[in-house]
VMD Tcl script that draws the C-alpha trace (Angstrom):
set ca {
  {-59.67 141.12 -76.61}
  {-62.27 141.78 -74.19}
  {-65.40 138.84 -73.67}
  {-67.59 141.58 -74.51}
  {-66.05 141.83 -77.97}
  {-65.43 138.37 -78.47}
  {-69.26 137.74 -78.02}
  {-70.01 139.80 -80.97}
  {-67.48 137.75 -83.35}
  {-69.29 135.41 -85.81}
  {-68.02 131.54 -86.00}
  {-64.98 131.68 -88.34}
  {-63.34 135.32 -86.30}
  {-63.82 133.26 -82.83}
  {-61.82 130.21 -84.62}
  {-59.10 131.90 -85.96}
  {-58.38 133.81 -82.74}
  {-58.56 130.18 -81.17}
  {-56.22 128.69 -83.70}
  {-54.03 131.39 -82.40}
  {-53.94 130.72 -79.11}
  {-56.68 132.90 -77.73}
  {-58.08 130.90 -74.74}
  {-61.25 133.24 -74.43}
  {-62.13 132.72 -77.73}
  {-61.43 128.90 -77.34}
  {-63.32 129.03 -74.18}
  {-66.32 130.60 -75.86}
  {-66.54 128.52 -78.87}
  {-66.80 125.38 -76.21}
  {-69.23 126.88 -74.29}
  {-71.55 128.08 -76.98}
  {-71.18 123.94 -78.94}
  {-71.61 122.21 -75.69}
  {-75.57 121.44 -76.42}
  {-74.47 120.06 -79.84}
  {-72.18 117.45 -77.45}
  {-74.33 116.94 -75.46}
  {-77.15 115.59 -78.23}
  {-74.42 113.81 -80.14}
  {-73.23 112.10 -76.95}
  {-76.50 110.98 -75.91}
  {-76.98 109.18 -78.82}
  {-74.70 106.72 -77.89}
  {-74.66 106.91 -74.50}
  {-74.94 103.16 -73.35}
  {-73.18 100.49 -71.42}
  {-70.36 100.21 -72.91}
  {-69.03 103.83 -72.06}
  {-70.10 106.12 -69.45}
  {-71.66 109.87 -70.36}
  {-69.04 111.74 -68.97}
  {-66.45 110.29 -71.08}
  {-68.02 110.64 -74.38}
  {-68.74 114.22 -73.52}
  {-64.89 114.77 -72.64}
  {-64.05 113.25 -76.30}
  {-66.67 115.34 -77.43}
  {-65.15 117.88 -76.22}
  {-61.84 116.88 -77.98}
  {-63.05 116.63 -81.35}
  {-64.68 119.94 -80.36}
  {-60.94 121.21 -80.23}
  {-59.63 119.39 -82.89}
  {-62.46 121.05 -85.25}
  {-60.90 124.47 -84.06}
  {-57.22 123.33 -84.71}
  {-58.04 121.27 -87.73}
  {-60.53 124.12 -89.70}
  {-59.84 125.84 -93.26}
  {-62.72 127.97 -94.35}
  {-61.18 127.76 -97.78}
  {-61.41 123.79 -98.05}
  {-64.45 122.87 -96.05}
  {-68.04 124.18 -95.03}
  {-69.55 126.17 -92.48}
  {-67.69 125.62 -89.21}
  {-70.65 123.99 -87.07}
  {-70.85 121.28 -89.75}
  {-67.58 120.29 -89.62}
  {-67.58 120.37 -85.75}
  {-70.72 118.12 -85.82}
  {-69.04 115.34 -88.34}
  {-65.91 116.00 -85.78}
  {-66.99 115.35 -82.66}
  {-69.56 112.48 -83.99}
  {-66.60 111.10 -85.52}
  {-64.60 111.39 -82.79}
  {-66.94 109.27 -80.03}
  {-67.54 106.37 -82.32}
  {-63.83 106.46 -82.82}
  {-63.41 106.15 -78.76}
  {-66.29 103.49 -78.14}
  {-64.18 101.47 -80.99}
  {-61.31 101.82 -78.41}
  {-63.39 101.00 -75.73}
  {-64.70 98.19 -77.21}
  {-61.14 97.22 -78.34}
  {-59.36 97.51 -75.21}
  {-61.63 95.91 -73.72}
  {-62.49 98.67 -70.87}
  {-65.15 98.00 -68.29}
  {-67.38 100.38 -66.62}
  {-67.18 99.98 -62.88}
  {-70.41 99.50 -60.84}
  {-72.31 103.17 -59.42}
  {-72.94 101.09 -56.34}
  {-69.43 101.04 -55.66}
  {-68.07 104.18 -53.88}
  {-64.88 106.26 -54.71}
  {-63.01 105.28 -51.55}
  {-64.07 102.00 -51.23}
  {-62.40 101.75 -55.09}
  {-58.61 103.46 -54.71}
  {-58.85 101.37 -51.09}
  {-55.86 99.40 -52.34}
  {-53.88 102.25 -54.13}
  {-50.90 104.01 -53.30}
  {-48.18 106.85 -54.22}
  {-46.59 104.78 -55.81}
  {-49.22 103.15 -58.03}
  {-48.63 102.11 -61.64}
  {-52.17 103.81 -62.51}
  {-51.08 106.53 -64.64}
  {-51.30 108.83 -67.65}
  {-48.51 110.09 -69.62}
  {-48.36 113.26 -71.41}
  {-45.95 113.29 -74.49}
  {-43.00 115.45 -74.47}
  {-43.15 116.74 -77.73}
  {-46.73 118.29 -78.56}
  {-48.24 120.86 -81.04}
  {-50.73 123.93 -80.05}
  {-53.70 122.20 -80.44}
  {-52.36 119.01 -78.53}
  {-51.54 120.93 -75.34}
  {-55.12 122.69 -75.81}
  {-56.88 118.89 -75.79}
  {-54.53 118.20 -72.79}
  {-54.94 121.18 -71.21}
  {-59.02 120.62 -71.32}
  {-58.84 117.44 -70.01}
  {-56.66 118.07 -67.35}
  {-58.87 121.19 -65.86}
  {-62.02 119.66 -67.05}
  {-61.34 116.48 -64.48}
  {-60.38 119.17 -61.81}
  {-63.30 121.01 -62.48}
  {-65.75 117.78 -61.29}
  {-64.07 117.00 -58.07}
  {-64.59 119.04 -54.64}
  {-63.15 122.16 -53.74}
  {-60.88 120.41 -50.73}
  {-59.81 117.32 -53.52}
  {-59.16 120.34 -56.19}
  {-56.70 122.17 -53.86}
  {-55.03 118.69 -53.13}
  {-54.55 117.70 -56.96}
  {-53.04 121.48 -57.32}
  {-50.35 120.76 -55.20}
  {-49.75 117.68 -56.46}
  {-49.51 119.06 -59.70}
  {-47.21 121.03 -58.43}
  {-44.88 118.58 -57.05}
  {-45.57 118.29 -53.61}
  {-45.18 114.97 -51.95}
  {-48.16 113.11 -50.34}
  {-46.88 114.31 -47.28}
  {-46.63 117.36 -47.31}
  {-50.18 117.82 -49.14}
  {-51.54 116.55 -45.83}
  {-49.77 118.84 -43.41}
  {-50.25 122.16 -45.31}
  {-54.03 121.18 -46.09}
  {-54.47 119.12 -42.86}
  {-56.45 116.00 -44.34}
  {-54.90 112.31 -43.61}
  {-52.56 110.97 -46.18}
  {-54.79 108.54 -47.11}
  {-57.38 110.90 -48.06}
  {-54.26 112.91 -50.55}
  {-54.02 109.07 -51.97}
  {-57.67 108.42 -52.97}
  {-57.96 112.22 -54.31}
  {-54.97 111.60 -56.48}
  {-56.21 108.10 -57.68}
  {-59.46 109.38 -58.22}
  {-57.91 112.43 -60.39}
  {-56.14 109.91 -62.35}
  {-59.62 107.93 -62.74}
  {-61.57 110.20 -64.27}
  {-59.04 111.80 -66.64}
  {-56.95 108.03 -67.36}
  {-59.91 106.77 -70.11}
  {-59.48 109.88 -72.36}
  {-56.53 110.72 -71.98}
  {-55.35 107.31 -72.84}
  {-57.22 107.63 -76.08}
  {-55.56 111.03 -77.06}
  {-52.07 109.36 -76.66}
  {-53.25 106.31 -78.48}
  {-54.26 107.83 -81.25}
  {-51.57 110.71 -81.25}
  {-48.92 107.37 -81.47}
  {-50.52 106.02 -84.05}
  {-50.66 108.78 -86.56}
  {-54.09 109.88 -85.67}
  {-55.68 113.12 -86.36}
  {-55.51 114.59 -83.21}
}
mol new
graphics top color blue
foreach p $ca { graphics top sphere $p radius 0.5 }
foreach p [lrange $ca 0 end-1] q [lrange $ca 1 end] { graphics top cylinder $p $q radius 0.2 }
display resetview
Protein backbone atom coordinates (compact mmCIF):
# COMPACT_ATOMS: atom_id res chain seq x y z
CA UNK A 1 0.00 0.00 0.00
CA UNK A 2 1.06 3.28 -1.08
CA UNK A 3 2.15 6.19 1.92
CA UNK A 4 -0.43 8.18 0.39
CA UNK A 5 -3.07 5.63 1.36
CA UNK A 6 -1.65 4.64 4.46
CA UNK A 7 -1.92 8.35 5.64
CA UNK A 8 -5.58 8.26 5.31
CA UNK A 9 -5.95 4.95 7.60
CA UNK A 10 -7.32 5.70 11.13
CA UNK A 11 -5.27 4.17 14.30
CA UNK A 12 -6.54 0.56 14.55
CA UNK A 13 -6.20 -0.08 10.13
CA UNK A 14 -2.41 1.35 10.49
CA UNK A 15 -1.93 -1.33 13.50
CA UNK A 16 -3.19 -4.21 12.03
CA UNK A 17 -1.25 -3.72 8.79
CA UNK A 18 1.79 -3.30 11.29
CA UNK A 19 0.98 -6.43 13.21
CA UNK A 20 1.30 -7.88 9.81
CA UNK A 21 4.40 -6.96 8.91
CA UNK A 22 3.81 -3.77 7.00
CA UNK A 23 6.94 -1.63 7.72
CA UNK A 24 5.27 1.63 6.24
CA UNK A 25 2.54 1.36 8.34
CA UNK A 26 4.90 0.55 11.33
CA UNK A 27 7.01 3.36 10.24
CA UNK A 28 4.10 5.76 10.26
CA UNK A 29 2.54 4.86 13.45
CA UNK A 30 6.22 5.73 15.07
CA UNK A 31 6.50 8.75 13.44
CA UNK A 32 3.08 10.16 14.09
CA UNK A 33 3.55 8.89 18.47
CA UNK A 34 7.01 10.22 18.63
CA UNK A 35 5.78 13.66 20.49
CA UNK A 36 3.87 11.42 22.97
CA UNK A 37 7.71 9.84 23.68
CA UNK A 38 9.09 12.48 23.71
CA UNK A 39 6.73 14.15 26.72
CA UNK A 40 6.68 10.83 28.52
CA UNK A 41 10.48 10.61 28.34
CA UNK A 42 11.08 13.95 29.57
CA UNK A 43 9.41 13.35 32.53
CA UNK A 44 11.94 11.32 33.76
CA UNK A 45 14.70 12.39 32.09
CA UNK A 46 17.42 12.75 34.90
CA UNK A 47 20.78 11.52 36.00
CA UNK A 48 20.37 8.36 36.28
CA UNK A 49 19.64 7.63 32.48
CA UNK A 50 20.45 9.65 29.56
CA UNK A 51 17.47 11.10 27.03
CA UNK A 52 18.37 9.20 24.22
CA UNK A 53 17.96 5.98 25.85
CA UNK A 54 14.64 6.42 27.35
CA UNK A 55 13.44 7.63 24.00
CA UNK A 56 14.86 4.33 22.31
CA UNK A 57 12.75 2.25 25.07
CA UNK A 58 10.13 4.50 24.32
CA UNK A 59 10.29 3.64 21.23
CA UNK A 60 10.12 -0.13 22.18
CA UNK A 61 7.12 -0.09 24.14
CA UNK A 62 5.93 2.00 21.18
CA UNK A 63 6.35 -1.39 19.20
CA UNK A 64 5.34 -3.62 21.68
CA UNK A 65 1.85 -1.59 21.90
CA UNK A 66 1.57 -2.43 18.05
CA UNK A 67 2.50 -6.19 18.53
CA UNK A 68 0.77 -6.54 21.84
CA UNK A 69 -2.89 -4.63 20.76
CA UNK A 70 -6.54 -6.30 20.70
CA UNK A 71 -9.20 -3.78 19.95
CA UNK A 72 -11.59 -6.36 21.31
CA UNK A 73 -9.93 -6.51 24.94
CA UNK A 74 -8.57 -3.06 25.51
CA UNK A 75 -9.25 0.75 24.70
CA UNK A 76 -8.46 3.15 22.17
CA UNK A 77 -5.00 2.40 20.79
CA UNK A 78 -3.14 5.77 21.91
CA UNK A 79 -4.12 4.90 25.50
CA UNK A 80 -2.71 1.78 25.59
CA UNK A 81 0.49 3.04 23.82
CA UNK A 82 0.74 5.82 26.49
CA UNK A 83 0.41 3.22 29.65
CA UNK A 84 3.00 1.14 27.27
CA UNK A 85 5.67 3.11 26.69
CA UNK A 86 5.32 4.91 30.33
CA UNK A 87 5.44 1.52 31.57
CA UNK A 88 8.08 0.54 29.68
CA UNK A 89 10.84 3.48 30.81
CA UNK A 90 10.19 3.11 34.48
CA UNK A 91 10.65 -0.55 33.81
CA UNK A 92 14.31 0.33 32.20
CA UNK A 93 15.40 3.07 34.86
CA UNK A 94 14.53 0.01 37.42
CA UNK A 95 17.23 -1.84 35.36
CA UNK A 96 19.35 0.92 35.33
CA UNK A 97 19.16 1.49 38.72
CA UNK A 98 19.58 -2.31 39.28
CA UNK A 99 22.49 -2.95 37.27
CA UNK A 100 23.96 -0.44 38.49
CA UNK A 101 24.78 1.48 35.02
CA UNK A 102 26.61 4.77 35.04
CA UNK A 103 26.29 7.59 32.71
CA UNK A 104 29.67 8.57 31.37
CA UNK A 105 30.81 12.25 31.58
CA UNK A 106 29.74 14.76 28.17
CA UNK A 107 33.16 16.19 28.75
CA UNK A 108 34.63 13.10 27.73
CA UNK A 109 34.93 12.62 23.92
CA UNK A 110 34.01 9.49 21.79
CA UNK A 111 37.60 8.67 20.84
CA UNK A 112 39.21 9.54 23.77
CA UNK A 113 36.51 6.70 25.34
CA UNK A 114 36.94 3.37 22.86
CA UNK A 115 40.93 4.61 23.13
CA UNK A 116 41.59 1.25 24.76
CA UNK A 117 39.19 -1.00 22.64
CA UNK A 118 39.77 -3.42 20.09
CA UNK A 119 38.30 -6.08 17.43
CA UNK A 120 38.37 -8.24 19.60
CA UNK A 121 36.66 -6.59 22.57
CA UNK A 122 34.28 -8.39 24.94
CA UNK A 123 31.85 -5.20 24.61
CA UNK A 124 29.01 -6.73 22.95
CA UNK A 125 25.31 -7.32 22.32
CA UNK A 126 23.75 -10.50 21.49
CA UNK A 127 20.74 -10.99 19.49
CA UNK A 128 18.74 -14.26 20.31
CA UNK A 129 18.45 -16.88 17.78
CA UNK A 130 15.06 -17.70 18.13
CA UNK A 131 12.71 -14.48 17.92
CA UNK A 132 9.01 -13.66 17.11
CA UNK A 133 7.72 -10.78 14.54
CA UNK A 134 7.49 -8.23 16.86
CA UNK A 135 10.99 -9.10 18.51
CA UNK A 136 12.92 -8.71 15.24
CA UNK A 137 10.78 -5.36 14.70
CA UNK A 138 12.21 -3.96 18.38
CA UNK A 139 15.64 -5.26 17.14
CA UNK A 140 15.41 -4.15 13.94
CA UNK A 141 14.58 -0.38 15.36
CA UNK A 142 17.27 -0.35 17.51
CA UNK A 143 19.73 -1.50 15.31
CA UNK A 144 18.91 1.29 12.41
CA UNK A 145 17.87 3.76 14.95
CA UNK A 146 21.74 3.73 16.44
CA UNK A 147 22.90 3.87 12.71
CA UNK A 148 20.72 6.54 12.04
CA UNK A 149 22.68 9.00 14.85
CA UNK A 150 26.17 8.40 13.75
CA UNK A 151 27.93 10.14 10.57
CA UNK A 152 27.51 9.30 7.14
CA UNK A 153 31.45 8.00 6.84
CA UNK A 154 30.89 5.87 10.53
CA UNK A 155 27.34 4.62 8.94
CA UNK A 156 29.02 3.17 5.79
CA UNK A 157 31.74 1.59 8.13
CA UNK A 158 29.13 -0.17 10.58
CA UNK A 159 27.36 -1.45 7.12
CA UNK A 160 30.16 -3.35 6.23
CA UNK A 161 30.76 -4.55 9.34
CA UNK A 162 27.43 -5.71 9.52
CA UNK A 163 28.10 -7.34 6.74
CA UNK A 164 31.04 -9.27 7.75
CA UNK A 165 33.89 -7.53 6.64
CA UNK A 166 36.99 -7.60 8.72
CA UNK A 167 38.50 -4.40 10.27
CA UNK A 168 40.80 -4.53 7.59
CA UNK A 169 39.35 -4.56 4.90
CA UNK A 170 36.71 -1.77 6.07
CA UNK A 171 39.76 0.49 6.02
CA UNK A 172 41.11 -0.24 2.57
CA UNK A 173 37.78 -0.16 0.62
CA UNK A 174 36.66 3.08 2.63
CA UNK A 175 40.26 4.40 3.10
CA UNK A 176 40.05 5.57 6.90
CA UNK A 177 42.84 4.07 9.45
CA UNK A 178 41.93 0.95 11.25
CA UNK A 179 41.78 2.58 14.25
CA UNK A 180 39.19 4.88 13.18
CA UNK A 181 36.90 1.28 11.86
CA UNK A 182 37.64 0.32 15.77
CA UNK A 183 36.22 3.40 17.57
CA UNK A 184 33.17 3.51 14.92
CA UNK A 185 32.40 -0.06 15.77
CA UNK A 186 32.79 0.48 19.62
CA UNK A 187 30.91 3.46 19.45
CA UNK A 188 27.99 1.52 17.42
CA UNK A 189 28.02 -0.97 20.09
CA UNK A 190 27.80 2.05 22.74
CA UNK A 191 24.92 3.56 21.86
CA UNK A 192 22.79 0.53 20.97
CA UNK A 193 24.54 -1.95 24.12
CA UNK A 194 22.12 -0.13 27.08
CA UNK A 195 18.83 -1.04 25.27
CA UNK A 196 19.47 -3.64 23.73
CA UNK A 197 20.70 -5.28 26.82
CA UNK A 198 17.36 -4.54 28.38
CA UNK A 199 15.31 -6.18 25.50
CA UNK A 200 17.32 -9.46 26.02
CA UNK A 201 16.99 -9.15 29.73
CA UNK A 202 13.68 -8.98 29.85
CA UNK A 203 12.95 -11.31 26.76
CA UNK A 204 15.05 -14.13 29.19
CA UNK A 205 13.15 -13.55 31.86
CA UNK A 206 9.68 -14.02 30.59
CA UNK A 207 9.03 -10.42 29.99
CA UNK A 208 6.47 -8.91 27.81
CA UNK A 209 8.44 -7.95 25.11
Amino acid sequence: MSKYKLRTLREKALVKLAQAGDNEALNMIIAKFEPMIISIASKYFGAWAEFQDLMQIGYVGLIQAVYSYNEEKTTKFSTFAYLNISSEIKSFITYLNREKNKVLSDAVSIESMFENYSEDSDYYFEVPSEVDLHQSAIYNYIFERTIDQMKDLEKDIVKMWLENNSYDEISQNIGVPKKKVDNTIQKFKKIANRVMKYVNNTISNGGTL
